[in-house]
N, C-alpha and C positions, 0 to 999 in steps of 0.2 A: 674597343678593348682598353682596360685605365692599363697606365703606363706602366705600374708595378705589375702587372698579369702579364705583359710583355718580358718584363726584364727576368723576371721568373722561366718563361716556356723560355726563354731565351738558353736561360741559367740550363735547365734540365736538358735541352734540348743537346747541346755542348759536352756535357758530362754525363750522359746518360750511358750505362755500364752492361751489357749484357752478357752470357762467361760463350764467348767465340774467339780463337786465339787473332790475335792482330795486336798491331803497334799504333796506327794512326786510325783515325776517328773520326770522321766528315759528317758532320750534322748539317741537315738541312729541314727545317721546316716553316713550311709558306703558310701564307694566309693570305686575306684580298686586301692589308690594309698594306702590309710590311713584307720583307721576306728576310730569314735571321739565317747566317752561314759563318759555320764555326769548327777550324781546325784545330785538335789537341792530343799530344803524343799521352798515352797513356798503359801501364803498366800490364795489359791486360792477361797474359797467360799468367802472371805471379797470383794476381788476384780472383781469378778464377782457382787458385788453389790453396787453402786457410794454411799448409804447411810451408810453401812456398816465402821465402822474407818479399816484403814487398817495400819498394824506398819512400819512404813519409808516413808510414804505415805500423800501426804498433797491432801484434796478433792477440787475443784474450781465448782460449778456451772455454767454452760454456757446459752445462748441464744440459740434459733433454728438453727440446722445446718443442712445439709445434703451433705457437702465436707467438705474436707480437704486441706490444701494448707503451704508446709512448700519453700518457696521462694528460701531462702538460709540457707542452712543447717549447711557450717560452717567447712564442710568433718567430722562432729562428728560422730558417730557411732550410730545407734538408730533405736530403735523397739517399733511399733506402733502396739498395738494389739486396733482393734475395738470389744466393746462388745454391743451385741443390748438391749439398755435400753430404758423403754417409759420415761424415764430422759433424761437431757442433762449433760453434763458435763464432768471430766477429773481428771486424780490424775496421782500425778507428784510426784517423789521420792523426799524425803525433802532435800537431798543435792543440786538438781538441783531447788527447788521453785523461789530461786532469779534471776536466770539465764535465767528463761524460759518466756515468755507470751503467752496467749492466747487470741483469743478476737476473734471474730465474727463480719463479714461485715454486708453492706447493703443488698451484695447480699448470706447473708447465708453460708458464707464460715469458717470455722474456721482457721484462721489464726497460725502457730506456729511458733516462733520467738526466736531465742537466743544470748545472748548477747555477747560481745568482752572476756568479766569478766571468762567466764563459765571454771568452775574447770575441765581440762581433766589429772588432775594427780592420781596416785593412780588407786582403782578399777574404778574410774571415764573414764578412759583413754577407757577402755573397752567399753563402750557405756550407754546409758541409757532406760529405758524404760518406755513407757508413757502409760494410760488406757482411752482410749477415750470411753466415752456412749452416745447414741443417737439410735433411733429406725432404724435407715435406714442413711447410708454414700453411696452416688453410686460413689462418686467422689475422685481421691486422685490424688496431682501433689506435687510431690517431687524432689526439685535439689542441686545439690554441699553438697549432704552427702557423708562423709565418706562409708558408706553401710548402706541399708535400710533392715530389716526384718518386713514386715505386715502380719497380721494376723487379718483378716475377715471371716464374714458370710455375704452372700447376695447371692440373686438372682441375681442380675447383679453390676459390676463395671464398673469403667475406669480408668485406672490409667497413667500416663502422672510421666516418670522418666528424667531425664537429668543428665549428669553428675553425677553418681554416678558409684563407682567403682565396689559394687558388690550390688544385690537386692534379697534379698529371697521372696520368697514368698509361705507359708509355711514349715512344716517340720515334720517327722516322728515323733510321740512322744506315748510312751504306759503312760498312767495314772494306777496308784495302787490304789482302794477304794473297803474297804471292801469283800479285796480278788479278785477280779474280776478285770480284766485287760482288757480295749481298746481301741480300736488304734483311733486318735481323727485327725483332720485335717482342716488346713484353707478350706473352703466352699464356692467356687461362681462358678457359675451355667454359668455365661458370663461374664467372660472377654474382654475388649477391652483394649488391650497395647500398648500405643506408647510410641519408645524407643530410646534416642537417647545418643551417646557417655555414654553407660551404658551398665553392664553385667546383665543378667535376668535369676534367679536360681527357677525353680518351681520343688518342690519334693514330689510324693505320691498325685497329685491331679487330678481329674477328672475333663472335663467340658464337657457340651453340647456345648458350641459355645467357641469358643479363637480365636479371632482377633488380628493379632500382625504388628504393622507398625515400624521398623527397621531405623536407617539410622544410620550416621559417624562411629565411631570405636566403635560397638557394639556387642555384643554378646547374644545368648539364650539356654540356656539347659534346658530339661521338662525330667525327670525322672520319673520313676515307680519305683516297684518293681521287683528285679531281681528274687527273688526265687518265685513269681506268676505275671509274664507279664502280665495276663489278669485280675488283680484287679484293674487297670485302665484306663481311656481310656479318648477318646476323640470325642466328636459325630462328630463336623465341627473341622478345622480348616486351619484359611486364612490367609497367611504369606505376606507380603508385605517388599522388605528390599533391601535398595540403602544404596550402601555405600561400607565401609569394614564390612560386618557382618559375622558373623558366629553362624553356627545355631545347633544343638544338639538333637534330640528327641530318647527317647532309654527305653525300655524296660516299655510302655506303648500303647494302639492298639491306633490306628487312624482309625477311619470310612471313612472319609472323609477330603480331603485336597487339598488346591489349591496355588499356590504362583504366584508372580509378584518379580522375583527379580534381581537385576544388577549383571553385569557379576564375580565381584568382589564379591561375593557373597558365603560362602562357606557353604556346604550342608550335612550332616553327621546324615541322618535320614536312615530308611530301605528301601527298593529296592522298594517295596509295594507304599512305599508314593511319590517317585518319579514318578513313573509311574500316581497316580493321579494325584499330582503338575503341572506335565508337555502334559497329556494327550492332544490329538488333537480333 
């Protein structure tokens, strides 16, 4: 794993935001090269609520949305947690408020924009993180970031990446409130990904359906849990990938699975899913 794909899941892993009331934050996740453990006190019931002040935190009210759309990213570093609010709107850490735009097409898209100006010095450099609300996002297309980390609920997505070097999409996190510890996780139920000159990191996530369309020098890893393989799974899923791809699924079940892919192509799932992938 190159060193920036580390310091990235690191980054995400740390700061990852999902709307459950708590104060403290215990990220943990492993791999077989490293293991990354990172405590940080964060504001979490303020920000689970757009009306709520939140400290470092500047609020914008939006227009109707229901996508996301960040053009050009800039190679900045940055983690987009959606929360489902019957609000619209967005809160943006006040260091980045001058740096950033927001605004809303005709066709309902939230647009995210940042400028030539944008401070990447200091803890800046790190990345930043932004709290978008709206009752329902099905749509996100993000290119030429640095690494993306999102964090959603929904019943179904789409998400459209380009050019970004690494992409989480969620991550292991135990919450502390009130004594009682657990385990919380980005939530969509369908997925459809298409992925292109980008790497695609999904960890600890379930779906009924994942659709994944692949192409140029790409990659995808989907991990579980190693010390219970069967706490996740996967009902369908349909792999599609031209290109240089390379593809990863490891200790989470697959029910069902089918691919379409070029020769160039590399395969590093269990024995089980090939036999589906390629059945006659």
């Amino acid at each position: 794993m190159k060193t920036s794909n580390k310091i990235l899941i690191a980054f995400a892993a740390a700061l990852i935001l999902i709307p459950v009331l708590g104060m403290v934050i215990v990220s943990a996740t492993q791999y077989k090269e490293d293991k990354y453990i990172q405590t940080v006190n964060l504001p979490i019931e303020s920000l689970n609520n757009l009306e709520k002040s939140t400290e470092g935190y500047v609020k914008k009210d939006l227009a109707v949305f229901d996508k996301i759309e960040i053009a050009n990213g800039k190679e900045l570093m940055f983690q987009l947690s959606v929360i489902n609010s019957e609000k619209y709107g967005v809160k943006v850490p006040e260091g980045f408020k001058d740096n950033m735009s927001f605004s809303v097409d005709k066709n309902g898209i939230l647009q995210i924009k940042f400028d030539d100006k944008l401070d990447r010095s200091g803890n800046n450099g790190y990345g930043v993180i932004v709290i978008v609300y709206a009752p329902n996002v099905n749509k996100v297309d993000a290119s030429k970031l640095g690494g993306l980390t999102l964090n959603t609920q929904a019943d179904s997505l789409n998400l459209t990446v380009s050019d970004i070097e690494t992409v989480n999409f969620g991550s292991s996190v135990t919450y502390h409130a009130n004594r009682e510890t657990t385990n919380n996780n980005t939530r969509v139920q369908n997925l459809n990904l298409n992925l292109s000159n980008s790497n695609f990191n999904s960890y600890n996530n379930s779906f009924n359906n994942l659709s994944i369309k692949a192409n140029r020098n790409s990659s995808i890893t989907i991990w579980g849990e190693e010390e219970n393989k069967e706490k996740y799974s996967i009902e369908n899923l349909n792999l599609n990938a031209q290109g240089n791809v390379k593809v990863k699924v490891e200790n989470i079940r697959v029910k069902n699975s089918s691919a379409d892919v070029s020769d160039s192509t590399e395969l590093a799932v269990p024995t089980y899913m090939l036999k589906q992938m390629f059945k006659k």
